[in-house]
matplotlib code that plots the C-alpha trace (Angstrom):
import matplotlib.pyplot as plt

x = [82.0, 84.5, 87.1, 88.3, 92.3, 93.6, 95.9, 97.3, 98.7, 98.0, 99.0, 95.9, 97.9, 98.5, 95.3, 93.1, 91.0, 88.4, 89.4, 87.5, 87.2, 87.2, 89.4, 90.6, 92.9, 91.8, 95.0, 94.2, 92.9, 94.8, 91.6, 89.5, 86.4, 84.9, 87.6, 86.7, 83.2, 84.0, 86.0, 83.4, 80.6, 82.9, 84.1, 80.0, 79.4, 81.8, 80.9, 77.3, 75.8, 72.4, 73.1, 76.0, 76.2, 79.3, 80.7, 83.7, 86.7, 86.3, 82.9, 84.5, 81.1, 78.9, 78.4, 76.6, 73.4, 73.3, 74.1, 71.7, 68.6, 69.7, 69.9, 66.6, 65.0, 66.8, 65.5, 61.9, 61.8, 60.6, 63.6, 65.9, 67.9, 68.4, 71.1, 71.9, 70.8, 72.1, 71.0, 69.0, 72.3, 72.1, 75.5, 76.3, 75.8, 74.6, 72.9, 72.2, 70.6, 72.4, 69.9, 71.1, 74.8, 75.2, 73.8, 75.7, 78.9, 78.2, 78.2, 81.4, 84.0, 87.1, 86.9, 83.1, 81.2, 77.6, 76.7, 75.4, 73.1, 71.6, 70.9, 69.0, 67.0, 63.4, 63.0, 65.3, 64.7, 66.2, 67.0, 67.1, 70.3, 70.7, 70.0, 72.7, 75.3, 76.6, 77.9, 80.5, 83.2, 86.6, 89.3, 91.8, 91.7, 92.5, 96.1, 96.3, 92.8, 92.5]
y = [32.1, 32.5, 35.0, 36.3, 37.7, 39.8, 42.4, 40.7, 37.8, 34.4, 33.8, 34.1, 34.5, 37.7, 38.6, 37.4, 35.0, 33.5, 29.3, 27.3, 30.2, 29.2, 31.5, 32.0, 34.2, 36.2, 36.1, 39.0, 41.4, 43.6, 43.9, 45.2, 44.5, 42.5, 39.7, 39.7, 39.4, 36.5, 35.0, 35.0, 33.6, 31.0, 29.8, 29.9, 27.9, 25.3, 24.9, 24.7, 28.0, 29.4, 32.9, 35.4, 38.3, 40.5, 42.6, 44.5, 44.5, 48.2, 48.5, 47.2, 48.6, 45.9, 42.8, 39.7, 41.2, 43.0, 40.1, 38.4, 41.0, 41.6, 37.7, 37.2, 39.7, 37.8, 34.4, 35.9, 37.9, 36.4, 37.9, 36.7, 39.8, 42.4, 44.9, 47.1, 50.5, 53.5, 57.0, 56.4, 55.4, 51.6, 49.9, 46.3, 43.7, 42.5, 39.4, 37.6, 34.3, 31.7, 32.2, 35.8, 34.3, 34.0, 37.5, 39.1, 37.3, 38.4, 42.0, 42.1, 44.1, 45.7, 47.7, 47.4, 44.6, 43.5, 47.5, 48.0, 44.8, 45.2, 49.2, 47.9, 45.7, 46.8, 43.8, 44.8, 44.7, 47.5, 47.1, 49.6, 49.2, 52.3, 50.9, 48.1, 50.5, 53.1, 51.2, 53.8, 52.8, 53.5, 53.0, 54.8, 53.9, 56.4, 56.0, 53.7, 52.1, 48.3]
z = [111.1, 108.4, 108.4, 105.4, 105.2, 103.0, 103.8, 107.0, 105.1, 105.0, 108.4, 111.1, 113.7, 112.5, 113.8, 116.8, 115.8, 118.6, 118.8, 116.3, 113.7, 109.8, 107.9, 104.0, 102.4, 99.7, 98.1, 95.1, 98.4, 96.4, 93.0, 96.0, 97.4, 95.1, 95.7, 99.2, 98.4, 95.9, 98.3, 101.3, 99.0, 97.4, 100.9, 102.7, 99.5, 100.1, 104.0, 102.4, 104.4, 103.6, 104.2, 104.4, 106.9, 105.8, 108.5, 107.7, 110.3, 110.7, 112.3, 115.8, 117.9, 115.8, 118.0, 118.1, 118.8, 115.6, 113.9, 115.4, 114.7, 111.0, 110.1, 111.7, 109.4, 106.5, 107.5, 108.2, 105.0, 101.5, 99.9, 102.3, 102.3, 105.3, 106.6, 109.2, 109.6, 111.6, 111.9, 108.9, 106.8, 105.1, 106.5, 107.5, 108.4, 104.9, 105.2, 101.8, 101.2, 99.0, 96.3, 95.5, 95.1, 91.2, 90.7, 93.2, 91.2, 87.9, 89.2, 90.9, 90.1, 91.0, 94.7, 94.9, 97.0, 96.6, 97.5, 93.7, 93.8, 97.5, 96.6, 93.7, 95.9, 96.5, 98.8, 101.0, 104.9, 107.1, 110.1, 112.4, 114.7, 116.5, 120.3, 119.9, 117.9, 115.8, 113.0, 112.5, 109.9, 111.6, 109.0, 111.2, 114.6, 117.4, 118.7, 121.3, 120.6, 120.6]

ax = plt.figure().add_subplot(projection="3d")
ax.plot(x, y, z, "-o")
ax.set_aspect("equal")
plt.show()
């Protein structure tokens, strides 16, 4: 698992990181999401991963378990690409095979991630995620919730 930091600051303790996590700071956070997205497939290349699942930070009911379904649709589909679906909505994880990489680059721009390329996809699996969560982006957090 890699970690990518932007906001936060360089510093990982800054946030809570389980031991033995890989992290990077995405230093131009600031462009938008498409730095992140550069960042997270420049750092999978470099630790020589096959495939990517992006999970943003603010979907705190996705676990492991969704993880786990959506990759396995990845690695058992031809196109090696799958995400998450709730309530009928496409959200995340992504999952995205190495070999989509250098597209997904040369589309990247400013605060959009690999949204344009995937929706473009007609080989994309969905994965229906509804029994394990709601996927519900919470950019503002409740008071008090941790």
């Amino acid at each position: 698992m890699i970690v990518l930091l932007g906001a936060t600051g360089p510093d990982p303790a800054t946030v809570a990181l389980p031991p033995g996590t890989a992290w990077h700071w995405v230093a131009d956070w600031a462009v938008g999401l498409s730095a992140t997205v550069r960042a997270g497939l420049r750092a999978a290349a470099a630790a020589g991963t096959r495939y990517v699942a992006f999970l943003p930070v603010d979907t705190p009911d996705i676990g492991a378990p969704v993880v786990a379904r959506v990759l396995a649709a990845a690695r058992a589909s031809e196109s090696g690409l799958a995400r998450g679906v709730f309530s009928d909505t496409p959200g995340h994880p992504a999952v995205i095979e190495n070999k989509h990489w250098d597209a997904i680059f040369r589309e990247l721009e400013g605060d959009a991630g690999a949204g344009s390329y995937l929706g473009g996809r007609q080989d994309m699996v969905c994965v229906t995620c509804d029994d394990l969560a709601t996927g519900a982006d919470r950019d503002f957090p409740e008071v008090g919730a941790r």
